[in-house]
C-alpha positions in Angstrom: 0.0 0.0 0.0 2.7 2.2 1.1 4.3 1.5 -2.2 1.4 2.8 -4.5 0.8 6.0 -2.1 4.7 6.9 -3.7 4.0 6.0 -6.6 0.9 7.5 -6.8 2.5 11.2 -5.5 5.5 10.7 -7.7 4.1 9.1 -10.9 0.8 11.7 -11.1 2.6 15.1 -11.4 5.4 13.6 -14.0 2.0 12.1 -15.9 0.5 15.4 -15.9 3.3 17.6 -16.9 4.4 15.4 -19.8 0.6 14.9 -20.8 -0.2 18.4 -20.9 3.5 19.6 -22.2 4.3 17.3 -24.6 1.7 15.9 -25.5 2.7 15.3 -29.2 6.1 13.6 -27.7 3.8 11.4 -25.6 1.6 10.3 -28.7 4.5 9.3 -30.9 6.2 7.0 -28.2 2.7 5.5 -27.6 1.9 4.9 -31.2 5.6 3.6 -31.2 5.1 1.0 -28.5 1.7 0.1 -29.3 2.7 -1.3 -32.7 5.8 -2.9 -31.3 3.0 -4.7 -29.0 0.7 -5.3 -31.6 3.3 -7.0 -33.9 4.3 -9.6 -31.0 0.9 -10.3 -30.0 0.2 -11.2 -33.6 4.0 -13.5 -34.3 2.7 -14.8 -30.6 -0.8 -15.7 -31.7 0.3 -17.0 -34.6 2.5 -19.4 -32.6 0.1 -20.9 -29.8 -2.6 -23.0 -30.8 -5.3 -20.2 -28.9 -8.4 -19.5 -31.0 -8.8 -15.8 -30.8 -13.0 -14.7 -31.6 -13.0 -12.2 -34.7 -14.0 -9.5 -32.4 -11.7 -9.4 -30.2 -8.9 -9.7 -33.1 -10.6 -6.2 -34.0 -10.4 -5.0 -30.9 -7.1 -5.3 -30.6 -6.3 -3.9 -33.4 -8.9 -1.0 -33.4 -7.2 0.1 -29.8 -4.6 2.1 -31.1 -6.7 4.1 -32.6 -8.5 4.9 -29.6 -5.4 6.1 -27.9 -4.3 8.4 -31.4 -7.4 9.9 -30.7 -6.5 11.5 -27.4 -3.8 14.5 -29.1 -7.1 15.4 -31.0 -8.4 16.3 -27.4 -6.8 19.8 -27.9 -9.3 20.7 -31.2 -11.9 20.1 -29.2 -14.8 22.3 -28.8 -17.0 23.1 -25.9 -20.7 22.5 -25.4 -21.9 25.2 -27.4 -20.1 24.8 -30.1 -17.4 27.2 -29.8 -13.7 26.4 -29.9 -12.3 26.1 -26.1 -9.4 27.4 -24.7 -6.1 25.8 -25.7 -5.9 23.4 -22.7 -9.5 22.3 -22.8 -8.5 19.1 -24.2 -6.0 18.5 -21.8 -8.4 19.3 -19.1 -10.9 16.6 -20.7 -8.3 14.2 -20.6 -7.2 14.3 -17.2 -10.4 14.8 -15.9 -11.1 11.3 -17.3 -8.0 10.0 -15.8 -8.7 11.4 -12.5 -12.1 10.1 -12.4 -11.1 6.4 -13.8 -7.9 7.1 -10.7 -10.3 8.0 -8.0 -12.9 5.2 -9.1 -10.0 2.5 -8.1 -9.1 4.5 -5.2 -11.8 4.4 -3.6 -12.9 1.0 -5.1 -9.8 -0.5 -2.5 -10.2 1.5 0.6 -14.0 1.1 0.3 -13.5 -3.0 0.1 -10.9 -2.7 2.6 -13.1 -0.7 5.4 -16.5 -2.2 4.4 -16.5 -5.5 2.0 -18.0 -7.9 3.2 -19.7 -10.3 -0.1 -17.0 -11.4 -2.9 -17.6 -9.8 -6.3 -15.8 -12.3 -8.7 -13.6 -14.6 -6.6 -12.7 -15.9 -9.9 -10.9 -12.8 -11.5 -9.5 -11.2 -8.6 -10.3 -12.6 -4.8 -10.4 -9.3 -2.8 -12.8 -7.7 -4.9 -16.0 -7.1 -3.3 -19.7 -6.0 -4.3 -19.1 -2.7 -1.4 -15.9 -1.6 -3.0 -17.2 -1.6 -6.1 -20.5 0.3 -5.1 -18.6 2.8 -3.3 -15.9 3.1 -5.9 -18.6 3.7 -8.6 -20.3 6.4 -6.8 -16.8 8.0 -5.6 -16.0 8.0 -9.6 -19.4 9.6 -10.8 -19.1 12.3 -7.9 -15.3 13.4 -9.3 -16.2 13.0 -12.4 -19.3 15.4 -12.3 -17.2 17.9 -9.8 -14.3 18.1 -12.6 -17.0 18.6 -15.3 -18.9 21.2 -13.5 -16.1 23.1 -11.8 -12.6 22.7 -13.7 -14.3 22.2 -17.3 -17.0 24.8 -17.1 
């Protein structure tokens, strides 16, 4: 736990000076390593005898563009239709990261103080129906207080 707190106060402020800095730099490496990922998923599907659904072939393949998407964040334009300031985009982005961030956040320390019934044993074994609630909610209410207050 300790160890992701300084992370966490460490990693953050790097993330969000290179995001909203260089955000061209960060886009190139990412395009860069996500097609270095994609060809050895592909030689490594190839190889195993794993039967892949054509959907999820797609979707693997249609992520990257997902993530090229995100420098197109800074032409974005607001509600009414007017062009927003310069670091709008930026703004968008980070308030989607800080809301996905606080959802998990408070996801653990809500399942730590107050789980009690197992989500899906299966896929991870602390996970827990009251972390999840509470980390929902937690998520919805950053999410809504960075829309209304930080994007305007």
């Amino acid at each position: 736990m300790k160890q992701r707190l300084i992370t966490a106060a460490i990693g953050i402020p790097i993330f969000i000076s290179v995001s909203v800095a260089l955000w061209y730099v960060l886009a190139a490496v990412t395009l860069i390593l996500l097609s270095i990922a994609l060809v050895e998923t592909n030689k490594g599907l190839a190889r195993s005898e794993v039967s892949i659904p054509p959907g999820l072939k797609a979707l693997i393949w249609l992520y990257p563009l997902l993530l090229l998407s995100i420098p197109l964040l800074r032409q974005t334009t607001t509600s009414h239709g007017s062009f927003a300031s310069p670091d709008y985009g930026a703004r968008l982005f980070l308030s989607a990261v800080f809301s996905v961030w606080a959802t998990d956040s408070f996801a653990y320390f809500g399942g730590k103080a107050f789980g009690k019934r197992k989500l899906a044993p299966n896929v991870g074994p602390n996970k827990t129906v009251e972390g999840s609630a509470i980390g929902a909610t937690f998520g919805i209410v950053i999410g809504l207080l960075f829309g209304k207050y930080w994007l305007g």
